[in-house]
C-alpha positions in Angstrom: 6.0 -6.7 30.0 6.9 -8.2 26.3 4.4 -7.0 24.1 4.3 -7.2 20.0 2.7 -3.9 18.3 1.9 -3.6 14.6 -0.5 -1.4 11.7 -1.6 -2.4 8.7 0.4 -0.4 5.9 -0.5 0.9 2.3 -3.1 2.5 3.3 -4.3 5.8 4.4 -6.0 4.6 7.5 -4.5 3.8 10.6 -5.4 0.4 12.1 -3.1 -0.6 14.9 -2.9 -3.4 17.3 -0.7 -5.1 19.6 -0.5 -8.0 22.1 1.8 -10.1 24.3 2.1 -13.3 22.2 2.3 -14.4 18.0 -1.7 -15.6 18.7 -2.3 -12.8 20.7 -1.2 -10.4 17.6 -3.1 -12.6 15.3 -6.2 -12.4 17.4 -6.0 -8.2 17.6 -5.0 -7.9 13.7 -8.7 -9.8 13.0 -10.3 -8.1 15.7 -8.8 -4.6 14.2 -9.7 -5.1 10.7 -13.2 -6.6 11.7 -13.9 -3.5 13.5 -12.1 -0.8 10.4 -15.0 -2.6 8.5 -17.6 -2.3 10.6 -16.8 1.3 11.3 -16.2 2.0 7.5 -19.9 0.3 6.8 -21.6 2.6 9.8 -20.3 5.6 8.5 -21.3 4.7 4.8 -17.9 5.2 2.9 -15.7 2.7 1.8 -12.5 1.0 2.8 -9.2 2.5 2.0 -7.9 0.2 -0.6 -4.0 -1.0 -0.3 -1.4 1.2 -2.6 -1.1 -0.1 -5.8 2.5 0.1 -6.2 2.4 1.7 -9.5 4.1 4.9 -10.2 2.0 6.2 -13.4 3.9 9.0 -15.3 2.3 10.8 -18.0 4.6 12.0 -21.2 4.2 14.0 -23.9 3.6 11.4 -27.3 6.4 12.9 -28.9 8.4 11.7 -26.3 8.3 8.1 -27.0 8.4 9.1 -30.7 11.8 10.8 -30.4 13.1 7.9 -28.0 11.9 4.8 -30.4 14.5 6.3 -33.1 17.3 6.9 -30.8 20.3 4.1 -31.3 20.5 1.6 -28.4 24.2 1.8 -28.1 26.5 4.2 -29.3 30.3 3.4 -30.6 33.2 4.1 -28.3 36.2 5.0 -29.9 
């Protein structure tokens, strides 16, 4: 038996699906993400919301200071 299996990624969840042709995976994605929503709603908390794909560092402000002044390019002898 051929079969296609997928999950939705970037999120914390875990919604999988599968099935044994392209409209057959289509079909199960819908049917898995209608019922993640419905599930979500009954139990009164929201949907995990994809990964932003942002990496946010925090520095010090003296940081950036100190880099601003350094030269770009240094001669090479």
């Amino acid at each position: 038996m051929d079969a296609f299996a997928d999950h939705i990624a970037g999120i914390q969840d875990v919604i999988s699906f599968h099935g044994e042709s392209v409209a057959e995976l289509r079909a199960a994605f819908e049917e898995a993400v209608d019922d993640y929503l419905e599930t979500c709603k009954k139990l009164g908390r929201e949907p995990s919301k994809p990964y932003s794909g942002q990496f946010r560092l925090r520095l010090p402000p003296n940081y950036m200071h100190a880099r601003q002044w350094q030269p770009r390019h240094t001669a090479r002898a």
